[in-house]
C-alpha positions in Angstrom: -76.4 83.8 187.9 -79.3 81.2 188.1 -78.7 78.0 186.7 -81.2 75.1 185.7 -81.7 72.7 188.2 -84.0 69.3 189.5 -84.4 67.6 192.6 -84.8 64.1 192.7 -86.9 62.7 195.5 -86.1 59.3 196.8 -88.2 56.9 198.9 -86.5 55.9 201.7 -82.9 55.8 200.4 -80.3 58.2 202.2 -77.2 59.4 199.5 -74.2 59.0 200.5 -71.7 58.8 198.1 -71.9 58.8 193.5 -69.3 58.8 190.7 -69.7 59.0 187.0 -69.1 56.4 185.1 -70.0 58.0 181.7 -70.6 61.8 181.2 -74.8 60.9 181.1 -74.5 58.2 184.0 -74.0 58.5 187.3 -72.9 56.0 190.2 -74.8 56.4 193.5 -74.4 54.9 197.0 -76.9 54.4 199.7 -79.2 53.0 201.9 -79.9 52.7 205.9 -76.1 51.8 206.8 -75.1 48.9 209.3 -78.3 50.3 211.8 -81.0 48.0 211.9 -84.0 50.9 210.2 -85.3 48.3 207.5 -84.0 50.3 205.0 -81.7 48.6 202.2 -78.0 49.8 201.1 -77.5 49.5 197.4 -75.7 50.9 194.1 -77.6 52.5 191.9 -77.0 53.7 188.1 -79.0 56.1 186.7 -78.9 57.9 183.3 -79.1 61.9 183.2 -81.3 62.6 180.6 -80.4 66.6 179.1 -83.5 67.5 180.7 -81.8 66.4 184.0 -84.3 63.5 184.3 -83.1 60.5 186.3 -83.6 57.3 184.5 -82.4 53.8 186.7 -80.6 51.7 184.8 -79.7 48.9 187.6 -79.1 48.5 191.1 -77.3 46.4 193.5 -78.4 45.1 197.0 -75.5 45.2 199.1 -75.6 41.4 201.9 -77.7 42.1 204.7 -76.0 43.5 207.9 -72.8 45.3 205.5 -72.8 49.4 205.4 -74.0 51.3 202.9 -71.2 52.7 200.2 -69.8 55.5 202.0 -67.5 57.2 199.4 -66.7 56.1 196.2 -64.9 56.7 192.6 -65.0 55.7 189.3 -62.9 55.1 185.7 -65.2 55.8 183.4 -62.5 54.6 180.3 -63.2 51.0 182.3 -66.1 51.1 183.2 -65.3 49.9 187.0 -65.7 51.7 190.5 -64.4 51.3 194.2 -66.3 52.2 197.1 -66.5 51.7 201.1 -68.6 49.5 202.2 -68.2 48.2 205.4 -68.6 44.0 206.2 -71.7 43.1 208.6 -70.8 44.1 212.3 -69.9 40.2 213.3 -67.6 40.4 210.8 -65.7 43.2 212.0 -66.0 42.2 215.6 -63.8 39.5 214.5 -61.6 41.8 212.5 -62.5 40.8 209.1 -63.9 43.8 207.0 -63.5 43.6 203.2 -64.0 47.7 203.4 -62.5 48.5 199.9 -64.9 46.7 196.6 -64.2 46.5 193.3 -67.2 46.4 190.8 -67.7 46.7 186.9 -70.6 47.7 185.2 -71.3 46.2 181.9 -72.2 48.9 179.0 -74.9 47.5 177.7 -76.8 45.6 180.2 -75.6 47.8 183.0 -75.3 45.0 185.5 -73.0 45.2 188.4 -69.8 42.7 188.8 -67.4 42.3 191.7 -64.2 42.0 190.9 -62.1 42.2 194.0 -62.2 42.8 197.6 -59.3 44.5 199.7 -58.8 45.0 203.8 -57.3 48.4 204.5 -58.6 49.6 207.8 -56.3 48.5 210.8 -57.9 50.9 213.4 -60.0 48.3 214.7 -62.9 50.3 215.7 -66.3 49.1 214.9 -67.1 52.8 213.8 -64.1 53.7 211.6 -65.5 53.4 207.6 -63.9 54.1 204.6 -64.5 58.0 204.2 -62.0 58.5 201.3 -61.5 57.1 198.1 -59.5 59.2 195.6 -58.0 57.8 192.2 -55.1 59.3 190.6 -55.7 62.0 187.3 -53.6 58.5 185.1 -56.1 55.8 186.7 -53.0 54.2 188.4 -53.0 54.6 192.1 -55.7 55.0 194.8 -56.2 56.2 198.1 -58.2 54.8 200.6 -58.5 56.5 204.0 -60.1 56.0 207.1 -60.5 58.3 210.1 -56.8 58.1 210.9 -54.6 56.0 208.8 -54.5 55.7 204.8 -53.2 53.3 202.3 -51.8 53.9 198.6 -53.4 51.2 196.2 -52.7 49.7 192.9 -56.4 50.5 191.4 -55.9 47.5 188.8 -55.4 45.0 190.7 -56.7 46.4 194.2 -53.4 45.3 195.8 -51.7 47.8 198.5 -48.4 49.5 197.1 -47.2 50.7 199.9 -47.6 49.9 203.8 -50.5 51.4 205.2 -50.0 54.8 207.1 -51.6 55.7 210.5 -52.0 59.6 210.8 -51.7 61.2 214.1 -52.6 65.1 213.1 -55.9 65.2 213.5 -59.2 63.5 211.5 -58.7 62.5 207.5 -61.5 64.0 205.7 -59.9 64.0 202.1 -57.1 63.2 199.9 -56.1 64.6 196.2 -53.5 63.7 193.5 -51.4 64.5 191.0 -48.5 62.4 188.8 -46.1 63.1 191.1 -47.7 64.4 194.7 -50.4 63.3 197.5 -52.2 66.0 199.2 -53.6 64.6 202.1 -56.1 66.8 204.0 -56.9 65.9 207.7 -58.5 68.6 210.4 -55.3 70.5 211.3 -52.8 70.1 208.4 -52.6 69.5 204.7 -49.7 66.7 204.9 -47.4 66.1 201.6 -46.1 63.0 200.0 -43.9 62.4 197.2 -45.2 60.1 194.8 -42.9 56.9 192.6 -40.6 58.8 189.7 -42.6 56.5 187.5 -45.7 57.4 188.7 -46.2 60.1 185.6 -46.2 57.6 183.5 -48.5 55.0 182.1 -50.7 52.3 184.0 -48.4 49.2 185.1 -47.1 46.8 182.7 -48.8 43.2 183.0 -47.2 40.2 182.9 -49.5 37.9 180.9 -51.2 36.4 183.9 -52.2 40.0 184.5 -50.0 40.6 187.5 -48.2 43.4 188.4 -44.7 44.1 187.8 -43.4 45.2 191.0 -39.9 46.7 189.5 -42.9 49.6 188.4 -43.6 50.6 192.2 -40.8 53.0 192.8 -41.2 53.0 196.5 -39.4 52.2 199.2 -40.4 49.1 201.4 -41.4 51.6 204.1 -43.2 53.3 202.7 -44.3 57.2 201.6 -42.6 59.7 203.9 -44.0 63.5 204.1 -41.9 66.2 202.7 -44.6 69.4 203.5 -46.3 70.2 206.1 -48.7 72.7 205.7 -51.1 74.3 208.9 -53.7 75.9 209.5 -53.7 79.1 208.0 -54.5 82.8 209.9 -57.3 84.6 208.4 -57.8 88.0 208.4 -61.2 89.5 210.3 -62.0 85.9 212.1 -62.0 87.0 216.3 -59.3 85.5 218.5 -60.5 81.8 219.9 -62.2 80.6 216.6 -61.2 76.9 216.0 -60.1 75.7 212.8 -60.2 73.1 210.5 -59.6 71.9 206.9 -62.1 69.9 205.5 -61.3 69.1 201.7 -57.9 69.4 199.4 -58.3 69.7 195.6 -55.2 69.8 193.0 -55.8 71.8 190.1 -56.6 68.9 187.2 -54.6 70.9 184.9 -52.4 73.4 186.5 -49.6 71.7 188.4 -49.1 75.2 190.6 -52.5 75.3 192.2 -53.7 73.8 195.2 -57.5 74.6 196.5 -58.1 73.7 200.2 -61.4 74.4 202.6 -61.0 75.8 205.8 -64.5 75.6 208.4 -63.8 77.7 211.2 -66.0 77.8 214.0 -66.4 81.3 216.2 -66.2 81.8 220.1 -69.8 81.3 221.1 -71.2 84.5 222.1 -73.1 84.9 225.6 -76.4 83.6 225.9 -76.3 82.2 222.3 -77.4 78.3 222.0 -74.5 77.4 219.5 -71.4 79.2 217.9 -71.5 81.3 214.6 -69.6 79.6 212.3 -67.8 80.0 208.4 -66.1 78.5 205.5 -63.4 79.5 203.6 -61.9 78.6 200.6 -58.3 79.2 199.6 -56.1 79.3 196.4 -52.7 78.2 196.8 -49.6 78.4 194.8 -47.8 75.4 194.2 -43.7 75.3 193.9 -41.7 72.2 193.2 -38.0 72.6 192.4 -35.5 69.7 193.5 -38.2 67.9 195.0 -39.4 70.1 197.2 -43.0 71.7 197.2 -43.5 74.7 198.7 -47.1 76.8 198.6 -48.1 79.8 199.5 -51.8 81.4 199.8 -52.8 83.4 196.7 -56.9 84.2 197.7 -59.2 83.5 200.4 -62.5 84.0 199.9 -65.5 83.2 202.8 -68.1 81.5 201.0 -71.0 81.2 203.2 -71.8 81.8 206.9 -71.6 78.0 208.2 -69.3 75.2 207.3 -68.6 73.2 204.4 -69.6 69.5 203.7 -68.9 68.9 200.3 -66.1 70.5 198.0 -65.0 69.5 194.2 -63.1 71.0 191.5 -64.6 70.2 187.5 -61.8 68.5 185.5 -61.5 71.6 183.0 -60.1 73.1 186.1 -62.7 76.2 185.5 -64.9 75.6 188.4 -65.5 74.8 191.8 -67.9 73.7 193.6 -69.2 73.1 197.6 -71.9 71.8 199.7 -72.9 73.6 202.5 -74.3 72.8 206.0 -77.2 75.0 205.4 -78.1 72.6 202.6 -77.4 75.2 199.8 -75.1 73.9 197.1 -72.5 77.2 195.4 -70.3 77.3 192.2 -67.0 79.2 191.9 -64.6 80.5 189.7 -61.6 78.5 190.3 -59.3 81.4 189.2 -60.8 84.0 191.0 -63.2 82.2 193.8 -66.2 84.1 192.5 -69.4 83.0 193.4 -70.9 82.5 190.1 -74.1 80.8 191.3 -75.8 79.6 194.7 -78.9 77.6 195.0 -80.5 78.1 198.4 -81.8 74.7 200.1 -80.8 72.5 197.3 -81.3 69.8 199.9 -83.1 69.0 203.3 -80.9 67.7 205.5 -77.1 67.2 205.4 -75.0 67.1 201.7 -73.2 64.0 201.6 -71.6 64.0 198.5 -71.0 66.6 195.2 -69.3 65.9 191.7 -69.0 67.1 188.8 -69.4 64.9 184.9 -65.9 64.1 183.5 -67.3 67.0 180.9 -68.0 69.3 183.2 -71.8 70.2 182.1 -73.3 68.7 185.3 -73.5 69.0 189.0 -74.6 66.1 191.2 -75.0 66.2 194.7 -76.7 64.1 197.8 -77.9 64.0 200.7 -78.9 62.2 203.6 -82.5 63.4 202.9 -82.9 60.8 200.5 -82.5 63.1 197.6 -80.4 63.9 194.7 -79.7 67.0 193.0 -79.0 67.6 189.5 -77.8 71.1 188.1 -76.9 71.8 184.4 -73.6 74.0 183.9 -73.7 76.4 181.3 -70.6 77.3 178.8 -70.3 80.8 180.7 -71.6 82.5 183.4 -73.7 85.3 183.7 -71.4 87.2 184.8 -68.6 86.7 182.4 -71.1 86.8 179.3 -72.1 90.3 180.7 -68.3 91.5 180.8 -68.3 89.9 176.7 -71.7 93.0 176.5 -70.1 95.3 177.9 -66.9 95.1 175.8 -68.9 94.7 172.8 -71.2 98.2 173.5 -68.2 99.9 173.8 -66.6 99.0 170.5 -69.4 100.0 168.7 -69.8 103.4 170.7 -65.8 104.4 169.8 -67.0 103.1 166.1 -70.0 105.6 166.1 -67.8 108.4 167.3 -65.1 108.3 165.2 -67.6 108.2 162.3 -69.1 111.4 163.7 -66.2 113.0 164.1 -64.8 112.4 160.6 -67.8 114.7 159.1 
């Protein structure tokens, strides 16, 4: 099914990361990065009209020499973000990078405010960034990752919960949560951690200086520990030497028993061929917990485009899912069955950098590197499920008109 959709043209200003804030405004973050090209990193706010129209509200010019804001998320009940923005290169060559920010965004005059800064990266490498920054479905905990070692964060007061955690199995590329699980996604295995018993519940209780009361964070002083390990999954009709990896996790946002993962596998380069053939997957898992443990199991695989996957979300009604690709075409699913339910060829130019959906679930935004975004509306139901309501509804009245006939 065709669905409406606008692209948005910038001058000069490369996408790399947004968040809603409200259901009609959207966070974005961008610019040339820590490279010397001229070309200014900033957060942007923009209102989507229903027409899909961009409208900017206000913007923020990040210091001169700091990154532009890699990944980000948002609370839209407060009004605040984080995002990864990397200090100024001297900075960091002296290990001082203030990579995880804290800003609010006043409602009516829309202006930026920071509100707190927090060190997490410990690699030590000029080119590690913050690529992942996840907050928890209850607005209490988030995840910060770099290339190989994440922390767990108290989002109120940006203060680290537990110890951070180097990763040896591969790249991180992305995290997801639940009340009581973290699903952390890196190249060769989906890893599993057990969240605080109390971490279903409400946000902290504050003293009345606002601080945290520690007897909250269930967790012990080392820190989380994994109890799943899940690999890298077979797949049926992909030839022998193809190389695999997972690039995104998503928990269901309502259904505790569903896990949705991306696999890009590339394909043994055929003779005489300048690059390899490659694919993405995307798979349906089923989620058991009993006694603590957490088991899953694949449901569906579907291959979703020839080529890998950049981008991957799920919409917070659960129904849909959607994916970037590295052809620059942007696809929608049905989260139930992985359907394709609609595919926009060359939504972008270059690369997709970053995809999400409004906490309603009535738009799509995505971004690219090309210095564009990309807005695309999401109707009640699909073409193809309206057609099944048709078809259902012809019938009826056919058995009606023959039973009438019959009776004379």
């Amino acid at each position: 099914m065709r669905v409406q959709h606008t692209a948005h043209p910038f001058t000069a200003f490369p996408v790399y990361s947004c968040a809603f804030i409200a259901d009609d405004q959207v966070l974005v973050g961008g610019g040339g990065g820590a490279s010397r090209t001229g070309i200014k990193n900033k957060l942007r706010l923009f209102r989507v009209s229903d027409d899909r129209q961009l409208h900017m509200l206000s913007e923020l010019e990040l210091e001169k020499g700091e990154d532009a804001p890699m990944s980000m998320t948002a609370d839209p009940q407060g009004r605040t973000l984080v995002c990864g923005i990397n200090s100024s290169p001297e900075r960091l060559e002296r290990g001082e990078n203030e990579n995880c920010r804290k800003f609010s965004v006043s409602a009516e005059e829309h202006k930026f405010a920071n509100l707190a800064t927090c060190s997490t990266l410990t690699s030590g490498s000029l080119d590690d960034y913050q690529r992942v920054t996840v907050l928890s479905p209850n607005g209490r905990y988030l995840v910060i990752a770099g290339a190989h070692s994440f922390s767990l964060l108290d989002y109120d007061a940006l203060s680290l919960v537990t110890p951070s955690i180097h990763v040896s199995n591969g790249e991180i590329y992305d995290a997801t949560l639940s009340s009581t699980h973290l699903v952390l996604a890196t190249s060769s295995k989906l890893l599993v951690y057990a969240l605080s018993t109390h971490a279903n519940g409400e946000k902290h209780n504050k003293t009345s200086e606002g601080a945290i009361l520690q007897s909250n964070l269930d967790f012990p002083p080392e820190g989380l520990h994994v109890i799943r390990t899940i690999d890298l999954p077979s797949i049926s009709g992909v030839p022998s030497g193809s190389s695999f990896a997972f690039r995104a996790a998503r928990l269901h946002p309502v259904r505790r028993d569903t896990l949705y993962s991306v696999v890009n596998v590339t394909l043994p380069r055929a003779k005489h061929a300048k690059l390899a053939k490659r694919r993405a997957y995307v798979l349906k898992w089923r989620i058991t917990e009993k006694d603590g443990s957490f088991d899953a199991c694949i449901e569906t695989i579907r291959k979703v485009c020839d080529g890998n996957l950049t981008c991957f979300d799920v919409s917070s009604d659960g129904r849909l899912l959607a994916f970037g690709a590295s052809d620059y075409s942007l696809g929608i699913l049905d989260s139930n069955t992985l359907t394709l339910l609609s595919f926009i060829l060359k939504a972008h130019e270059f690369s997709i950098t970053t995809l999400r959906f409004s906490p309603t679930s009535k738009l799509l935004v995505s971004g690219g590197v090309d210095s564009s975004l990309h807005v695309v509306s999401i109707p009640e139901v699909f073409g193809g499920r309206s057609w099944s309501i048709v078809v259902i509804f012809i019938i009826a009245i056919l058995v009606i008109i023959i039973a009438v006939l019959m009776r004379r």
